[in-house]
Backbone as JSON Lines, residues from 0, in Angstrom:
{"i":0,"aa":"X","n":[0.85,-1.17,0.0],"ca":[0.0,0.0,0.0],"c":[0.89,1.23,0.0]}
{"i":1,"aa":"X","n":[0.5,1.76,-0.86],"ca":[1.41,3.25,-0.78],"c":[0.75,4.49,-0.13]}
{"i":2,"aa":"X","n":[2.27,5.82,0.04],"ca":[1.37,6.55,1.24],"c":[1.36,7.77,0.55]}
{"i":3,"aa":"X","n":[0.56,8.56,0.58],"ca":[0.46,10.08,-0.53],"c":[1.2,11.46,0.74]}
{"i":4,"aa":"X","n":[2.15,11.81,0.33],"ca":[2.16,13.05,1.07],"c":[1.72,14.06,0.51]}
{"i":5,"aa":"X","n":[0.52,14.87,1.13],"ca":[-0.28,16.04,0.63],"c":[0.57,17.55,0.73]}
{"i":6,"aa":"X","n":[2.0,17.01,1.58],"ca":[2.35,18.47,2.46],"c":[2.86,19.37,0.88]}
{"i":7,"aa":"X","n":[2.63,20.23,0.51],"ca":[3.31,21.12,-0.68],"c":[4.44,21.99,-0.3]}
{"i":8,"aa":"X","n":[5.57,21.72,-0.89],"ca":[7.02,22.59,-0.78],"c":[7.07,23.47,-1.65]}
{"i":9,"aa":"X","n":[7.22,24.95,-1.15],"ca":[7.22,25.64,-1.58],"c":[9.02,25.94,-2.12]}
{"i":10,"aa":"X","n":[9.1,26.61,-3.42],"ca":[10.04,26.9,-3.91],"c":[10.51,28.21,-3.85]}
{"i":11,"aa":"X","n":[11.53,28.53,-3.91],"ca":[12.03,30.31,-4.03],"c":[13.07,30.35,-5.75]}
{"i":12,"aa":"X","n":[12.46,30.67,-6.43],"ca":[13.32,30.62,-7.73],"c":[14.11,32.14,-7.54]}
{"i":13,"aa":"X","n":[15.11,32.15,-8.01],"ca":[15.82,33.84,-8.35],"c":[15.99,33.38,-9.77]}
{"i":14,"aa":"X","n":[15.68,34.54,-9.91],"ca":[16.3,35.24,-11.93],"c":[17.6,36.12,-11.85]}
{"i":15,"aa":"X","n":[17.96,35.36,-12.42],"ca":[19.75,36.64,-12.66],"c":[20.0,36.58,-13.97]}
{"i":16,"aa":"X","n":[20.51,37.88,-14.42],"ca":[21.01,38.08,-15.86],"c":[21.22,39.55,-15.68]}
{"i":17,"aa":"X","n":[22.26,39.83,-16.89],"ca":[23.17,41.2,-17.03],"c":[23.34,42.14,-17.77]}
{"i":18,"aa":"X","n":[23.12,43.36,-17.91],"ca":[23.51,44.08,-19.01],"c":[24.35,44.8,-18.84]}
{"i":19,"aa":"X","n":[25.12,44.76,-19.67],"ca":[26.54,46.2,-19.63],"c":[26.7,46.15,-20.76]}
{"i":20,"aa":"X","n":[27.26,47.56,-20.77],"ca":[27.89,48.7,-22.22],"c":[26.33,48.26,-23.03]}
{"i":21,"aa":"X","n":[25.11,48.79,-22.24],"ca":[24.19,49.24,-23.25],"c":[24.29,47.41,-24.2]}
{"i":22,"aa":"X","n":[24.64,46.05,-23.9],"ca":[24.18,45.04,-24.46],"c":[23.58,44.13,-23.27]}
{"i":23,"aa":"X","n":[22.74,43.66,-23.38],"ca":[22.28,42.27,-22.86],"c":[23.46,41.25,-22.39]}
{"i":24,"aa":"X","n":[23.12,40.49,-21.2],"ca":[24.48,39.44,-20.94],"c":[23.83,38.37,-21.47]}
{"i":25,"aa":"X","n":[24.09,36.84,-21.16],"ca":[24.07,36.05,-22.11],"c":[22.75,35.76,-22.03]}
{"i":26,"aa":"X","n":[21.73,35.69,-20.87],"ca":[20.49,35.41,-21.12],"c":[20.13,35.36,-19.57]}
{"i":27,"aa":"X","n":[19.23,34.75,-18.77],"ca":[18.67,34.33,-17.84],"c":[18.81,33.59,-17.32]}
{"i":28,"aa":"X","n":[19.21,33.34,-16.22],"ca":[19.91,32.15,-14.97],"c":[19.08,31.77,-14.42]}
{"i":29,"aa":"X","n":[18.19,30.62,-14.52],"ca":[17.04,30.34,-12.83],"c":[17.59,29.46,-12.07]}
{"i":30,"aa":"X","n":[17.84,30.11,-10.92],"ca":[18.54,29.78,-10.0],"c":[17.22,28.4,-8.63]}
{"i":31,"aa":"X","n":[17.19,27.86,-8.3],"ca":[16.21,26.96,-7.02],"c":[17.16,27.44,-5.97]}
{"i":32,"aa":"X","n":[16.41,28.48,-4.96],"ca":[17.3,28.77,-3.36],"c":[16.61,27.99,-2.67]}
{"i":33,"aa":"X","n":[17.29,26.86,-1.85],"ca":[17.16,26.52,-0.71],"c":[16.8,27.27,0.34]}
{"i":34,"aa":"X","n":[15.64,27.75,1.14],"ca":[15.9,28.72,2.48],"c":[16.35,28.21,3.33]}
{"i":35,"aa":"X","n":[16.36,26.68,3.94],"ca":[17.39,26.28,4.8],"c":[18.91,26.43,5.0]}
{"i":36,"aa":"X","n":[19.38,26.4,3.33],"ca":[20.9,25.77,3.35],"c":[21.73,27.11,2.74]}
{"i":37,"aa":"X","n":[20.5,27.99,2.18],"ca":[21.42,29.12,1.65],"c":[22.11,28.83,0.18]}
{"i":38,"aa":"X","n":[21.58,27.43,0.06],"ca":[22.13,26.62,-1.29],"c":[21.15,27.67,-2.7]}
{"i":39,"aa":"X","n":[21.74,27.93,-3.43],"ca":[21.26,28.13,-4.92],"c":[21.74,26.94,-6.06]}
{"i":40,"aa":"X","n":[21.4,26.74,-6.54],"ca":[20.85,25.48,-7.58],"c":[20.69,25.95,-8.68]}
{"i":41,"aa":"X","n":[21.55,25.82,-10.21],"ca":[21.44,26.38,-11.3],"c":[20.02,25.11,-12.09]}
{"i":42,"aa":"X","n":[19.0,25.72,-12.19],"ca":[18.34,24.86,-13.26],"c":[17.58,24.71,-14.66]}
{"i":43,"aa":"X","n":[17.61,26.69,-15.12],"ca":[17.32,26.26,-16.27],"c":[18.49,27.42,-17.03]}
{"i":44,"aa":"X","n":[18.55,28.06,-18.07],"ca":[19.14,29.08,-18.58],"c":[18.82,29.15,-19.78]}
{"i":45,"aa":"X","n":[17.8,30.57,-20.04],"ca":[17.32,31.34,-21.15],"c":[18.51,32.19,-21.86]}
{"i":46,"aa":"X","n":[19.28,31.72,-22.61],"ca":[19.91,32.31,-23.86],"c":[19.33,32.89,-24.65]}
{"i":47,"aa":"X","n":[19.72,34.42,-24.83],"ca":[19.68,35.99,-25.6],"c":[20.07,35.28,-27.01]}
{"i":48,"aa":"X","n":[18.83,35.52,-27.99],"ca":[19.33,35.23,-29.41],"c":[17.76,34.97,-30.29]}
{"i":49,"aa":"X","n":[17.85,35.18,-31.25],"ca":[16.37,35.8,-31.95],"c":[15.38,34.74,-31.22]}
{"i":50,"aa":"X","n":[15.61,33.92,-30.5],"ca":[14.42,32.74,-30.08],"c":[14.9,32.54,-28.78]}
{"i":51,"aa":"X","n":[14.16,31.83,-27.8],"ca":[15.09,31.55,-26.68],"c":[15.2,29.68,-26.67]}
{"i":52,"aa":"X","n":[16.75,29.55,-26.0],"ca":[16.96,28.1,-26.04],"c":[17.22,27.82,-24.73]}
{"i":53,"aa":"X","n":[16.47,26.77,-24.11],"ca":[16.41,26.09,-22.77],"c":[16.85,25.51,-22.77]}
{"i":54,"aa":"X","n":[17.52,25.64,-21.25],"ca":[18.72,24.39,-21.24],"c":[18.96,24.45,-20.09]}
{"i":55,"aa":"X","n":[19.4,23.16,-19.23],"ca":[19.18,22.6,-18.18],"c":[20.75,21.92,-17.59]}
């Protein structure tokens, strides 16, 4: 018999990305913060370029 945990974990995502000299940096960082551990976690990254490419 299996057991369902209902409890829901909440996530804290950060967005980081850069611009200097008036250009865009390479694209979008989503970062997963841990609030316990202070840990950040790289997990996806939106690359600047006529489309965007996901990548993990």
């Amino acid at each position: 018999m299996a057991c369902k945990n209902n409890e829901t974990k909440s996530k804290t995502l950060l967005f980081v990305s850069s611009f200097t000299d008036n250009k865009p940096g390479e694209g979008i960082h989503i970062y997963e913060f841990n609030d316990e551990t202070g840990e950040a976690t790289l997990k996806f990254t939106l690359e600047w370029s006529t489309s965007f490419h996901v990548s993990s």
